[in-house]
N, C-alpha and C positions, 0 to 999 in steps of 0.2 A: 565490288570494284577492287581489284589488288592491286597492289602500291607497286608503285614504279621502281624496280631495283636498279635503273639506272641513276636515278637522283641520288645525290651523293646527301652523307646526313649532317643534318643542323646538327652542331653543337654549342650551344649555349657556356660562356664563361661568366661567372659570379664578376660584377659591375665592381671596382674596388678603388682607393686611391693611388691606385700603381699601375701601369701599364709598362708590359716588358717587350720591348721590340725585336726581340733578338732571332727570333723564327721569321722575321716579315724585313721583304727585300724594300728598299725604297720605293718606287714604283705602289705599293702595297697604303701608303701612308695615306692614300689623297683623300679616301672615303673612309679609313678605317679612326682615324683622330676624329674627324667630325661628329661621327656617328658616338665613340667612345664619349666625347662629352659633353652629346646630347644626354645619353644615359648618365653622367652623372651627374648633370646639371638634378634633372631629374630626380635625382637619390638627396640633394642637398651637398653631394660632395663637389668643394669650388678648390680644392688645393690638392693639384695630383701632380704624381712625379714619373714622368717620363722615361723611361730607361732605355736610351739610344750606345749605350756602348762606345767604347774609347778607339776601337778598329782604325780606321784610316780617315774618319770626318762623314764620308757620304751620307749616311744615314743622318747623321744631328745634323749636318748643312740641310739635308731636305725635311727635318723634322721643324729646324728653326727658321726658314723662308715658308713652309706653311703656315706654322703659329702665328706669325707676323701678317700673314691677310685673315686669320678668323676673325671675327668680333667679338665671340664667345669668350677671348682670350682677354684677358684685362691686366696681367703683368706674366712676361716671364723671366726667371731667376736660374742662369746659368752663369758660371759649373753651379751645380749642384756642393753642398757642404760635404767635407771629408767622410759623414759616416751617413750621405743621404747618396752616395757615386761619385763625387767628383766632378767632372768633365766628362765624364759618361752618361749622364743624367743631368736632366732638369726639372725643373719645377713650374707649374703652370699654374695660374691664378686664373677662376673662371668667375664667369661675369654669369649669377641667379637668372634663372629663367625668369621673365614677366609672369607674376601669378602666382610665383613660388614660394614657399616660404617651412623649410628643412622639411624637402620632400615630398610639398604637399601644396596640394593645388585654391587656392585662398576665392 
């Protein structure tokens, strides 16, 4: 069977405490946040930082009215401190998967 050279390729990025928005239009956030911290719930990582950029608001307006309906989410801590982005970045407190316990399913 030969593989389909129309499908465009997975690429896989290493799960980390930092997410950089700066390549993803707003429109982009709605599944791509969720999904991010299902994966890091997953890993045990519950403290990530956000990186929405200082630009004109759009992006952190639509980054911090999602945050605000996940459940996932358990505090958020914006601006961000002088040497974690400012006002360009925030900080997100996630709430442990049931079952979890540093990465690992109990």
């Amino acid at each position: 069977m030969e593989e389909d050279e129309s499908a465009p390729e997975v690429i896989e990025h290493p799960i980390g405490p930092e997410l950089d928005l700066h390549t993803f239009r707003p429109g982009e956030i709605g599944s791509l946040l969720p999904e991010y911290f299902i994966e890091c719930r997953k890993r045990g990582i519950l403290q990530v930082r956000i990186i929405h950029g200082k630009g004109t608001g759009t992006l952190r307006t639509g980054v911090h009215q999602l945050l605000a309906k996940l459940p996932e989410v358990a505090q958020i801590i914006w601006p961000a401190d002088e040497t974690s982005g400012s006002w360009g970045a925030t900080w997100v407190l996630l709430r442990p998967l049931p079952g979890y316990s540093k990465g690992k399913v109990q």
